[in-house]
VMD Tcl script that builds the backbone (N, CA, C; Angstrom):
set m [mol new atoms 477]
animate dup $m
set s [atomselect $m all]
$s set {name element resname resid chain x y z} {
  {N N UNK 1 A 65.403 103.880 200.732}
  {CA C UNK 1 A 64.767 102.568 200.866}
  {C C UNK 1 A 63.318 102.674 200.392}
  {N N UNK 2 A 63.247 101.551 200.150}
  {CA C UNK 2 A 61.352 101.397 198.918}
  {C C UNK 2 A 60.703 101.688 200.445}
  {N N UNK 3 A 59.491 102.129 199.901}
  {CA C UNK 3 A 58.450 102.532 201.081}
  {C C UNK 3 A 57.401 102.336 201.046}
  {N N UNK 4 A 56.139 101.455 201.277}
  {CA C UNK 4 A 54.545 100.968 201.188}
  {C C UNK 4 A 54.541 102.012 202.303}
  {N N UNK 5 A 53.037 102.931 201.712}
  {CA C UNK 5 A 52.201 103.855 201.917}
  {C C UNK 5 A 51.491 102.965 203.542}
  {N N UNK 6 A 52.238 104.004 204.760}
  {CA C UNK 6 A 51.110 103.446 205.667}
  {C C UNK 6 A 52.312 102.050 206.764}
  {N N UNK 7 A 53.165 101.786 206.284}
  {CA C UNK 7 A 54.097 101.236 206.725}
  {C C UNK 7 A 55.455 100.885 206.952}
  {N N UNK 8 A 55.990 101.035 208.245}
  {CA C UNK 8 A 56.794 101.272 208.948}
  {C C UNK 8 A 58.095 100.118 209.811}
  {N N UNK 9 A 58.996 100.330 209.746}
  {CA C UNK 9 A 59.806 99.618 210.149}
  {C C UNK 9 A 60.976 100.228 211.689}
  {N N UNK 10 A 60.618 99.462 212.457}
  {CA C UNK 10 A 61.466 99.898 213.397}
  {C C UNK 10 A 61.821 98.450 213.925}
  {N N UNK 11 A 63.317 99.088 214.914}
  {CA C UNK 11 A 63.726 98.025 215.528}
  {C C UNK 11 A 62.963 97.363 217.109}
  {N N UNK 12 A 63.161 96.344 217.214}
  {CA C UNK 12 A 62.103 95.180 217.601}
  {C C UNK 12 A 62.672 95.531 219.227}
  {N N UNK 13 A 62.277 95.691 220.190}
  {CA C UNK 13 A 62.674 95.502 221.372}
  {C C UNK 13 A 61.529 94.655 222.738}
  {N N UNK 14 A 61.960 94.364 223.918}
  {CA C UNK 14 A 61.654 93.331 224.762}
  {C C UNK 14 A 59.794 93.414 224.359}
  {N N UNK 15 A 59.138 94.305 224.308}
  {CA C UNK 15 A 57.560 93.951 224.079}
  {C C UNK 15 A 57.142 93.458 223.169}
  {N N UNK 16 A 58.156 93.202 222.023}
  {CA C UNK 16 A 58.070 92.750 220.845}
  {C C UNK 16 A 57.274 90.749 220.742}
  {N N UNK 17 A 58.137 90.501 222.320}
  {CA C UNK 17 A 58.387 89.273 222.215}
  {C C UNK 17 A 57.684 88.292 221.988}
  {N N UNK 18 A 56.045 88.658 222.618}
  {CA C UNK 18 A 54.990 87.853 221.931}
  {C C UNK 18 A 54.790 87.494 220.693}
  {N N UNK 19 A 54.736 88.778 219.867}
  {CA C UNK 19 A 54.265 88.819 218.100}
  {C C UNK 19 A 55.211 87.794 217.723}
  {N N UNK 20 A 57.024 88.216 218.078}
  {CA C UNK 20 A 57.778 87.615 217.367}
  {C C UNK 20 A 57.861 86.023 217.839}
  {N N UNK 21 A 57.142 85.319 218.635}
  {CA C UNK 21 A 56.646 83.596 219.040}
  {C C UNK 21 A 55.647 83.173 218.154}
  {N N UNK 22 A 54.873 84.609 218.199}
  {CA C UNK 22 A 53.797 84.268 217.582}
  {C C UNK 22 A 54.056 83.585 216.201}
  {N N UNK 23 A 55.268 83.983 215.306}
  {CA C UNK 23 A 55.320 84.096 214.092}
  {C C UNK 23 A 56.223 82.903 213.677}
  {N N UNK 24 A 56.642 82.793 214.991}
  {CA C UNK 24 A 57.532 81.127 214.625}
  {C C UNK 24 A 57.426 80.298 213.918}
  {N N UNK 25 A 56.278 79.693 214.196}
  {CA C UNK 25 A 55.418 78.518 213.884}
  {C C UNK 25 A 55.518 78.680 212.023}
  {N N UNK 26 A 55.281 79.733 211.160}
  {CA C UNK 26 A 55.521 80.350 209.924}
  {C C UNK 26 A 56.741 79.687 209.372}
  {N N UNK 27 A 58.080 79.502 210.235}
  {CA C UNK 27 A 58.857 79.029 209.562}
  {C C UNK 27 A 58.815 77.916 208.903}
  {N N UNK 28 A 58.153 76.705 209.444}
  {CA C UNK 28 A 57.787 75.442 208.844}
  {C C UNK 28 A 56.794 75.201 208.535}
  {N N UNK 29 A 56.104 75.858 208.081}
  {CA C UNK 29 A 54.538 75.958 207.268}
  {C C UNK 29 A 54.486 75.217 205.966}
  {N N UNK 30 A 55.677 75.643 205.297}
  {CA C UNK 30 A 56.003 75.038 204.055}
  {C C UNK 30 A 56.359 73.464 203.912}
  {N N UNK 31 A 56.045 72.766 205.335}
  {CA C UNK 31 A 56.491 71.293 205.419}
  {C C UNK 31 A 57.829 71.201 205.732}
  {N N UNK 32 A 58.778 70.952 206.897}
  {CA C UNK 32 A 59.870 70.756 206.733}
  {C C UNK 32 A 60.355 69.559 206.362}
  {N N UNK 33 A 61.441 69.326 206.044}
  {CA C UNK 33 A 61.578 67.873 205.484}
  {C C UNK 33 A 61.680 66.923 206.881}
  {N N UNK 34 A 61.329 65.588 205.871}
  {CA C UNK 34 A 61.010 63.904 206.839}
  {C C UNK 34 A 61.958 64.298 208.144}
  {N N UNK 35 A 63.583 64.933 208.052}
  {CA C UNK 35 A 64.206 64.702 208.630}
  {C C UNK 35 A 64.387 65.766 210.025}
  {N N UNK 36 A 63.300 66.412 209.651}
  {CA C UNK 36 A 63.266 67.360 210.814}
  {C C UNK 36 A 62.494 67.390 211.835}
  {N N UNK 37 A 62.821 67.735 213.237}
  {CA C UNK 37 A 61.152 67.763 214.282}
  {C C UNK 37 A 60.587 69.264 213.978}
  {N N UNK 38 A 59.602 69.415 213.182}
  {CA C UNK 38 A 59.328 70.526 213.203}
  {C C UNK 38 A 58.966 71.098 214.438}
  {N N UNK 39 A 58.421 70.857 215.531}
  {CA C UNK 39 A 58.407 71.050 216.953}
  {C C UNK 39 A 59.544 72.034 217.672}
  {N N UNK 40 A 60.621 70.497 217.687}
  {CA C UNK 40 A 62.113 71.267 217.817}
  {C C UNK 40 A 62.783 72.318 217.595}
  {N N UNK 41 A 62.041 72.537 215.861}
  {CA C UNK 41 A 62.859 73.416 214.997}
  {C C UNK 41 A 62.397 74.737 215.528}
  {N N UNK 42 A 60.803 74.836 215.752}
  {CA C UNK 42 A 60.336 76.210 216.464}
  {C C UNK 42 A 60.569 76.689 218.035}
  {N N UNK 43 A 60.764 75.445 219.041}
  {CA C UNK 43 A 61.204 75.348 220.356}
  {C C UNK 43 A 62.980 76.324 219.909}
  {N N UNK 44 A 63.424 75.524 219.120}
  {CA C UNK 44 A 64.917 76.257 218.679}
  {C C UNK 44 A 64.788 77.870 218.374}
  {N N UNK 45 A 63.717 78.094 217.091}
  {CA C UNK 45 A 64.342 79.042 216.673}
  {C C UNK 45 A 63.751 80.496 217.875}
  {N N UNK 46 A 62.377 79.697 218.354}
  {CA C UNK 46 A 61.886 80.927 219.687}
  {C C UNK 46 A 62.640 81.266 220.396}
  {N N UNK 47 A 63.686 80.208 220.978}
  {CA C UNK 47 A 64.791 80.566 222.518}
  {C C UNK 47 A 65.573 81.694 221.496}
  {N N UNK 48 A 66.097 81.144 220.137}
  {CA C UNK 48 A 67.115 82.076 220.074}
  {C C UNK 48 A 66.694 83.704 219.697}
  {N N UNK 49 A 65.260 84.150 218.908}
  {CA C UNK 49 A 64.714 85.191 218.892}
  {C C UNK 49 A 64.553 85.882 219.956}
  {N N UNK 50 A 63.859 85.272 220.683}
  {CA C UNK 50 A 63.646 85.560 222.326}
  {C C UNK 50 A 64.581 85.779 223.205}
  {N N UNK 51 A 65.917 85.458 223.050}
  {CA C UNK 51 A 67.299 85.709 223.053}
  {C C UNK 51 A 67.780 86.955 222.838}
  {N N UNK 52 A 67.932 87.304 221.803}
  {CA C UNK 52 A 68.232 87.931 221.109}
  {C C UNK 52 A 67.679 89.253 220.940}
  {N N UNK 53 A 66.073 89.483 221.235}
  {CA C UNK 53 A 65.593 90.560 221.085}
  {C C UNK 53 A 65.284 91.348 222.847}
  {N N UNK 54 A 65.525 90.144 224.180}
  {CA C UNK 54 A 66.350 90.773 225.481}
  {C C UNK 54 A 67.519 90.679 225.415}
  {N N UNK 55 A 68.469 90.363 225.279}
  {CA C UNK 55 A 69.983 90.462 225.187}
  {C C UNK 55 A 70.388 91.741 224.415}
  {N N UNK 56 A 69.379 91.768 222.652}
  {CA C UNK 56 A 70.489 92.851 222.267}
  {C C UNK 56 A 71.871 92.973 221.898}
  {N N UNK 57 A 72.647 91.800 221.666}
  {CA C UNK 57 A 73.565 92.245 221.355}
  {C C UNK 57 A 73.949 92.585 220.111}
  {N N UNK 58 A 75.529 92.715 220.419}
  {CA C UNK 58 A 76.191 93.518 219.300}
  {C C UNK 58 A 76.178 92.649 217.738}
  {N N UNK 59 A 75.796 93.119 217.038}
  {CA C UNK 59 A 75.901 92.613 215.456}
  {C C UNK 59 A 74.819 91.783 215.601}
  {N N UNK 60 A 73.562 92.509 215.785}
  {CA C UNK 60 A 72.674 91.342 215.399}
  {C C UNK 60 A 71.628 92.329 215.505}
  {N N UNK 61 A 70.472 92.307 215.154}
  {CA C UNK 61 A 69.020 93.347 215.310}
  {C C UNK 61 A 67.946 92.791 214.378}
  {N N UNK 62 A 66.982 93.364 214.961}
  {CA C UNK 62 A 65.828 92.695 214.284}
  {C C UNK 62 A 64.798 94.011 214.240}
  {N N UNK 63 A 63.834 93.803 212.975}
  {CA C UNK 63 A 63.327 95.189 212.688}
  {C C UNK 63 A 62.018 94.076 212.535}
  {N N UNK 64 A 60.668 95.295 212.966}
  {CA C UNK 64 A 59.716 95.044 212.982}
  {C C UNK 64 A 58.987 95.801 212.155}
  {N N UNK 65 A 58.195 95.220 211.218}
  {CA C UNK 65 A 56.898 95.975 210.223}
  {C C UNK 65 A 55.871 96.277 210.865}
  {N N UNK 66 A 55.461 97.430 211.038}
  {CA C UNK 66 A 53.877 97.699 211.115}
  {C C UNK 66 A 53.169 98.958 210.598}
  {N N UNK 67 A 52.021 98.587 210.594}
  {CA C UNK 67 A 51.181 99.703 210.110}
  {C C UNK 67 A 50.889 101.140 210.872}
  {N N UNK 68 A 50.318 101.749 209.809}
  {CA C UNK 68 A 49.801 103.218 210.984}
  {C C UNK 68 A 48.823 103.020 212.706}
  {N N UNK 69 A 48.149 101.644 212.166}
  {CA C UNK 69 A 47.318 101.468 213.703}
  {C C UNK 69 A 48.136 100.761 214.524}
  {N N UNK 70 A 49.594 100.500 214.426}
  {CA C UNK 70 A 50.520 100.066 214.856}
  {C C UNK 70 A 50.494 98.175 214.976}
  {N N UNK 71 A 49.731 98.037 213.771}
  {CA C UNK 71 A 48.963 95.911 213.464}
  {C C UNK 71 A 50.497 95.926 213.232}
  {N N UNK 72 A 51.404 94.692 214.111}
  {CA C UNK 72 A 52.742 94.032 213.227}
  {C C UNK 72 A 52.504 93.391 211.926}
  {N N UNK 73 A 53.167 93.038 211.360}
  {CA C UNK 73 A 52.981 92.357 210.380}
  {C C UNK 73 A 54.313 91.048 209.790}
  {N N UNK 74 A 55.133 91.725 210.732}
  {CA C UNK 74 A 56.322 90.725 210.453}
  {C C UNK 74 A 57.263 91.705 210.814}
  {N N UNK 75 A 58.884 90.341 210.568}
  {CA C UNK 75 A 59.816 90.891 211.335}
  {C C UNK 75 A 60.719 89.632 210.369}
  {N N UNK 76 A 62.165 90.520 210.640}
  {CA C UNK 76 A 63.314 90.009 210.262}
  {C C UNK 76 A 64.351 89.844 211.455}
  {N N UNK 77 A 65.390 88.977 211.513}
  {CA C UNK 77 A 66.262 88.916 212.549}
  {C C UNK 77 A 67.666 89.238 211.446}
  {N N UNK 78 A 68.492 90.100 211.647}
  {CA C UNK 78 A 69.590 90.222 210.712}
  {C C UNK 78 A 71.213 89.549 211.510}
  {N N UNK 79 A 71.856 89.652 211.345}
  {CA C UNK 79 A 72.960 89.111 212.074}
  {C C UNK 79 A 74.649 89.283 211.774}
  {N N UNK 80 A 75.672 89.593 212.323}
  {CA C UNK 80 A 77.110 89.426 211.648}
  {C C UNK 80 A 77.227 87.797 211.164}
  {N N UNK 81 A 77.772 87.706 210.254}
  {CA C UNK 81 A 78.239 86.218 209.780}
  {C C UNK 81 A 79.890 86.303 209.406}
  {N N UNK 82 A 80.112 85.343 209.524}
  {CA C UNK 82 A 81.299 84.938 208.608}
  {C C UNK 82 A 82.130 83.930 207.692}
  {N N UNK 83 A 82.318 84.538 206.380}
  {CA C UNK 83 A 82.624 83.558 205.012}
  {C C UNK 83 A 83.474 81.903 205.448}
  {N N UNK 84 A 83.381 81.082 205.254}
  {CA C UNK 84 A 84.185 79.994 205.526}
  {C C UNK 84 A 85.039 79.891 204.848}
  {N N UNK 85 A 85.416 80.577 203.376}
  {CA C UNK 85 A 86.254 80.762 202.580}
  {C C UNK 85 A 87.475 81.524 202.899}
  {N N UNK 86 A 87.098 82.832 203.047}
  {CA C UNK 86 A 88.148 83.788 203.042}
  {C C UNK 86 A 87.571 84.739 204.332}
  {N N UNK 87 A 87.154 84.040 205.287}
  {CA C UNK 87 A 86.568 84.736 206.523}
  {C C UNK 87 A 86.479 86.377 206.631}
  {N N UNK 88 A 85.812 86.569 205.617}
  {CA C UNK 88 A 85.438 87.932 205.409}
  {C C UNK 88 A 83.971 88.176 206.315}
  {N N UNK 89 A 83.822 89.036 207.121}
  {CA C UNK 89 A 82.577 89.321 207.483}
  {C C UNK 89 A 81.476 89.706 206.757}
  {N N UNK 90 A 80.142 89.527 207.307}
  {CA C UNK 90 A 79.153 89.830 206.106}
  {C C UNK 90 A 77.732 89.599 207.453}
  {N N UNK 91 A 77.350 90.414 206.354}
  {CA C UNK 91 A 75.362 90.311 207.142}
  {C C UNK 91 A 75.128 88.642 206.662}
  {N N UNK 92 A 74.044 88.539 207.657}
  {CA C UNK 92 A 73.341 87.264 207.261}
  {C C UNK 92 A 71.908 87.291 208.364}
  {N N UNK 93 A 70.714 87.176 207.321}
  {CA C UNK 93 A 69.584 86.763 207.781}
  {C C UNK 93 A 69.464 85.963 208.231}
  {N N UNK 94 A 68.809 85.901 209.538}
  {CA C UNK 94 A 68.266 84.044 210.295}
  {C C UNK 94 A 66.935 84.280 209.852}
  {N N UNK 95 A 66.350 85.112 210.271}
  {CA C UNK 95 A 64.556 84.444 209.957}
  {C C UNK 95 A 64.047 85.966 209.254}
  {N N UNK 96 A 63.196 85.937 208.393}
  {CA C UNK 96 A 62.233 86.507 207.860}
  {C C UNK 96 A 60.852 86.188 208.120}
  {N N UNK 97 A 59.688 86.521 208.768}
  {CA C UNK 97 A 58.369 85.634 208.615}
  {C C UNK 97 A 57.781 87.344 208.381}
  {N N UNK 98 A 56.757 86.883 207.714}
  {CA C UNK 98 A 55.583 87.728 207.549}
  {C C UNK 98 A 54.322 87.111 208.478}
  {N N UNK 99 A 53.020 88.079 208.900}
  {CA C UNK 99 A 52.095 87.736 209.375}
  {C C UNK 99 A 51.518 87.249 208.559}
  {N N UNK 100 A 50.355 86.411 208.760}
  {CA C UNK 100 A 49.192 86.319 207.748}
  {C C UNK 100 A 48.452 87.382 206.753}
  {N N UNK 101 A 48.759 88.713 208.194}
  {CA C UNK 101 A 47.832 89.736 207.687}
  {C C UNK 101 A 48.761 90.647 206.573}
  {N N UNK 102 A 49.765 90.174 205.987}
  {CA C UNK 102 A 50.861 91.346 205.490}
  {C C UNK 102 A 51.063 90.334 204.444}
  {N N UNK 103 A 50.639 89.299 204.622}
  {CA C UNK 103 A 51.517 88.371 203.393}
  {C C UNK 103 A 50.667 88.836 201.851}
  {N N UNK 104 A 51.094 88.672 201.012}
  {CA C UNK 104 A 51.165 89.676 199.447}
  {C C UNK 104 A 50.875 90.787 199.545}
  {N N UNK 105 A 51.620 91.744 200.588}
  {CA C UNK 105 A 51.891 93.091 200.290}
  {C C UNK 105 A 52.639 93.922 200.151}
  {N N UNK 106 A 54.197 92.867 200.024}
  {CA C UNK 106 A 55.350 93.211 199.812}
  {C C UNK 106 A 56.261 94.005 201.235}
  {N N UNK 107 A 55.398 93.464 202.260}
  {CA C UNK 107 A 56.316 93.417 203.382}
  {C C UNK 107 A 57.254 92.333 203.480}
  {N N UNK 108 A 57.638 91.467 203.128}
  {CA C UNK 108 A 58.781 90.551 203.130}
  {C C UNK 108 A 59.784 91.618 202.725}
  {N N UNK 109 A 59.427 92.077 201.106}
  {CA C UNK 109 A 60.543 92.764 200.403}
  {C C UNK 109 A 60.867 93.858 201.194}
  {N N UNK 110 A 59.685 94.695 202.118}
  {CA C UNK 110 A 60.471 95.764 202.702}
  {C C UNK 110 A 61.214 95.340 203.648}
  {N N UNK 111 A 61.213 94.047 204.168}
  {CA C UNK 111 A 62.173 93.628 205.537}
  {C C UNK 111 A 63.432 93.110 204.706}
  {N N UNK 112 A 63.293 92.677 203.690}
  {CA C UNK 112 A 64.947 92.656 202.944}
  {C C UNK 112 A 65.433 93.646 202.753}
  {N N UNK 113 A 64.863 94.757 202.515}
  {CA C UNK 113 A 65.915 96.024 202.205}
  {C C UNK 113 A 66.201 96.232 203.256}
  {N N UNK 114 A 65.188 96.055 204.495}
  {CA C UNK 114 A 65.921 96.903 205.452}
  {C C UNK 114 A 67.063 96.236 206.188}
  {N N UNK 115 A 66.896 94.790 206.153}
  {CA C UNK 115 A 68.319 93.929 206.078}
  {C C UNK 115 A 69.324 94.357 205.510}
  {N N UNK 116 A 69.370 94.285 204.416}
  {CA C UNK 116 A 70.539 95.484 202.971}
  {C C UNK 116 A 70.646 96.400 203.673}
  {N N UNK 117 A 69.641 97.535 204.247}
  {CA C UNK 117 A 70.219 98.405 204.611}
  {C C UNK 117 A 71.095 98.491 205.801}
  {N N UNK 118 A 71.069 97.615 206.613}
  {CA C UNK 118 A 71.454 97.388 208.138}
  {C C UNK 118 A 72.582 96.872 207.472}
  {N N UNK 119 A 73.016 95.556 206.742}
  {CA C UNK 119 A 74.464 95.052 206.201}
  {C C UNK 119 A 75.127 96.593 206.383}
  {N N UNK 120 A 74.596 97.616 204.916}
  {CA C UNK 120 A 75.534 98.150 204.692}
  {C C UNK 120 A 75.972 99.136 205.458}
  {N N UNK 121 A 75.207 99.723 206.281}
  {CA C UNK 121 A 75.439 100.367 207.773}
  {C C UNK 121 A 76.721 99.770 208.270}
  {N N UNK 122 A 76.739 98.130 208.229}
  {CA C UNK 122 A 77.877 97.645 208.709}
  {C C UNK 122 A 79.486 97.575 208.303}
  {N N UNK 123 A 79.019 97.609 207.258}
  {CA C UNK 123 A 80.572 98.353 206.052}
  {C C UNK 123 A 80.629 96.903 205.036}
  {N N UNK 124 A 79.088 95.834 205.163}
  {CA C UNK 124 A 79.619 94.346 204.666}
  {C C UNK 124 A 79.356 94.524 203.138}
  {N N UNK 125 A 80.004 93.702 202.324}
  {CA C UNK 125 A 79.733 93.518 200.997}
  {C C UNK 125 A 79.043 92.869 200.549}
  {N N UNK 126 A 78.370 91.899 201.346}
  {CA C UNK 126 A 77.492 91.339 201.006}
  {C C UNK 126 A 76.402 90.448 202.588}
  {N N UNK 127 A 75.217 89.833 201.706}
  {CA C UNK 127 A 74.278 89.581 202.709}
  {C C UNK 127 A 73.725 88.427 202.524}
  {N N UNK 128 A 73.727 87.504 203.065}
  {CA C UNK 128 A 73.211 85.691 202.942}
  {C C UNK 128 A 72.704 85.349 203.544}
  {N N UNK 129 A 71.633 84.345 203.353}
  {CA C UNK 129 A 70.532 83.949 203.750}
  {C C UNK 129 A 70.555 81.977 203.853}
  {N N UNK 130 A 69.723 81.798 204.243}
  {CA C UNK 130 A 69.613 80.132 204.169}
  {C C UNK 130 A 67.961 79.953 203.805}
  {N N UNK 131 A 67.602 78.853 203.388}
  {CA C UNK 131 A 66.246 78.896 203.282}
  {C C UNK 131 A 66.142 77.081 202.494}
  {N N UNK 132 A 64.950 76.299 203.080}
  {CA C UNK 132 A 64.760 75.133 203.215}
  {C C UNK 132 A 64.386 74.760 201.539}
  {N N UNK 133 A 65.291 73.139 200.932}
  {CA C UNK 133 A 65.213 73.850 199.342}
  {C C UNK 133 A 62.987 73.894 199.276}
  {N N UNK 134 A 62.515 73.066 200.177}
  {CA C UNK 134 A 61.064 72.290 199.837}
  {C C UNK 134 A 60.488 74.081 200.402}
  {N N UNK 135 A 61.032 75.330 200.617}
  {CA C UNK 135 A 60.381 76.175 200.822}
  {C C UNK 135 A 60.268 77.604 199.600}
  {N N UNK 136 A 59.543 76.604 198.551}
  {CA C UNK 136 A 59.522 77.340 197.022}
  {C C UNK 136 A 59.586 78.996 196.815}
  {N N UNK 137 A 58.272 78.807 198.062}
  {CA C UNK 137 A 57.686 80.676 197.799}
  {C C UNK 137 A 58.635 81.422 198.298}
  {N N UNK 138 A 59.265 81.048 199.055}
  {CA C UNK 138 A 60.704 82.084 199.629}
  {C C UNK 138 A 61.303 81.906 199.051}
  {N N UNK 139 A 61.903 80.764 198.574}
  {CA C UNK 139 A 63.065 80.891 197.117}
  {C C UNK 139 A 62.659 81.853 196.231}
  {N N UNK 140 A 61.624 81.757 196.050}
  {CA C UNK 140 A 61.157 82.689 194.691}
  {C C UNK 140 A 61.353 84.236 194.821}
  {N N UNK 141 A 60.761 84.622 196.420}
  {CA C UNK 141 A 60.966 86.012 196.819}
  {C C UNK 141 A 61.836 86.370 196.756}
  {N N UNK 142 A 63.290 86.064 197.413}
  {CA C UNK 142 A 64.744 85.730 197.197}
  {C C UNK 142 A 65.125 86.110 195.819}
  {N N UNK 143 A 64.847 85.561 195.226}
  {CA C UNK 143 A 65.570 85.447 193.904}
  {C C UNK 143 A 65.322 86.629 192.554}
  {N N UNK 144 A 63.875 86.842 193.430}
  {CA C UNK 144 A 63.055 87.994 192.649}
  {C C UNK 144 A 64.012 89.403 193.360}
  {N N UNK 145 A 64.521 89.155 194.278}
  {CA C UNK 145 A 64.975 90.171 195.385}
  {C C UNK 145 A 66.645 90.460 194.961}
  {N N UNK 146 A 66.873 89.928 194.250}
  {CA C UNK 146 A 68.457 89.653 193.733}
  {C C UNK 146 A 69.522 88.394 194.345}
  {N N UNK 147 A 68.517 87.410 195.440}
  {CA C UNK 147 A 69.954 86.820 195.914}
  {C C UNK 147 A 69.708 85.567 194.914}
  {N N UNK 148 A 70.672 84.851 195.230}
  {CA C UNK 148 A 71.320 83.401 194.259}
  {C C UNK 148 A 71.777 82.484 195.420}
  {N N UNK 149 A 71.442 81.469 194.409}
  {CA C UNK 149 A 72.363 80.196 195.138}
  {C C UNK 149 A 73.570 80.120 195.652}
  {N N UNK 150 A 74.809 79.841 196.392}
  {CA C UNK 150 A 75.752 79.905 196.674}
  {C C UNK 150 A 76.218 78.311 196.823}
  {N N UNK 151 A 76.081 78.050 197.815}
  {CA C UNK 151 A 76.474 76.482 198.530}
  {C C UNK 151 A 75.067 75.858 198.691}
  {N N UNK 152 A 75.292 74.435 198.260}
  {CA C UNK 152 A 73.651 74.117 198.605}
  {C C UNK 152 A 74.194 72.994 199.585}
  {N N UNK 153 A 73.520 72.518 200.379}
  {CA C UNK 153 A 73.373 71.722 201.225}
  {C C UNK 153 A 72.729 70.547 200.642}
  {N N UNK 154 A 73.319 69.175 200.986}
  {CA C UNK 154 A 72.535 67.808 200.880}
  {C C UNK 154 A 72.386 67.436 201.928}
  {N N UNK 155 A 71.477 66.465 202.208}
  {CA C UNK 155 A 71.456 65.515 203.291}
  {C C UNK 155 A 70.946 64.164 202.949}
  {N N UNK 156 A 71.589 62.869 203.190}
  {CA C UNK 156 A 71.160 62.318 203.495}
  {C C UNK 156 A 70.508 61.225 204.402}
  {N N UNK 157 A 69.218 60.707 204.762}
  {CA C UNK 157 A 68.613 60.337 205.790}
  {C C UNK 157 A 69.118 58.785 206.262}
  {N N UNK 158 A 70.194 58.666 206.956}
  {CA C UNK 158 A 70.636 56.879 207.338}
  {C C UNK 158 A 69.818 56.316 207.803}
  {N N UNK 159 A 69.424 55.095 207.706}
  {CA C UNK 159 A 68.658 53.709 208.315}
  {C C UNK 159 A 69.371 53.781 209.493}
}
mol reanalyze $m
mol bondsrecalc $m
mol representation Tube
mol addrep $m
């Protein structure tokens, strides 16, 4: 796995839990669309991180970035999924955020490999992600990273 000089990845456990609230708020930075409470969306995605990183369970983990003075810098939540097609199992990312203090230093990219690497630990063939279309700069990271479009999602907003 790629390696930045000075930083480290381990898995996230219960003391974690502040940083990873802290970083919530990151998910909708990029504006979520008209149709969302962005409020909601972070009230949502905290219970389930916060969930998840006391619970512990099976097929799911989350790895934390930090430096030698032990500064976080971000964190990934990885997860089991499964295909709606041919219900094949597979990794799937819920959240990626970087800190402020890590953002253009290619800690995102080291928390995708280490996603990749955790999939393939799992025996999956592959690894999927979701991401908001109005959230450019992560598309871009993504794509620079090898993943692609698959299914896109529409919505539209009723009167």
């Amino acid at each position: 796995m790629e390696q930045l000089s000075g930083i480290h990845i381990r898995p996230a456990d219960i003391n974690d839990k502040d940083f990873i609230s802290s970083l919530v708020p990151r998910l909708i930075a990029f504006g979520p669309p008209s149709w969302r409470e962005g409020m909601q969306m972070t009230e949502v995605d905290t219970a389930i991180l916060i969930g998840k990183v006391t619970s512990q369970p099976e097929g799911t983990a989350i790895f934390i970035a930090h430096d030698d003075d032990n500064v976080q810098l971000g964190f990934v939540h990885v997860h089991d999924g499964k295909d709606f097609y041919n219900h094949d199992k597979h990794g799937h990312i819920s959240d990626l955020i970087v800190a402020a203090e890590g953002q253009g230093k290619g800690i995102g990219r080291l928390l995708l490999n280490k996603a990749e690497e955790w999939a393939r630990s799992q025996g999956y063939r592959w690894l999927t992600l979701s991401v908001f279309a109005q959230n450019v700069r992560a598309r871009e990271i993504y794509e620079r990273a090898g993943y692609g479009p698959d299914i896109m999602k529409y919505v539209k907003e009723l009167p």
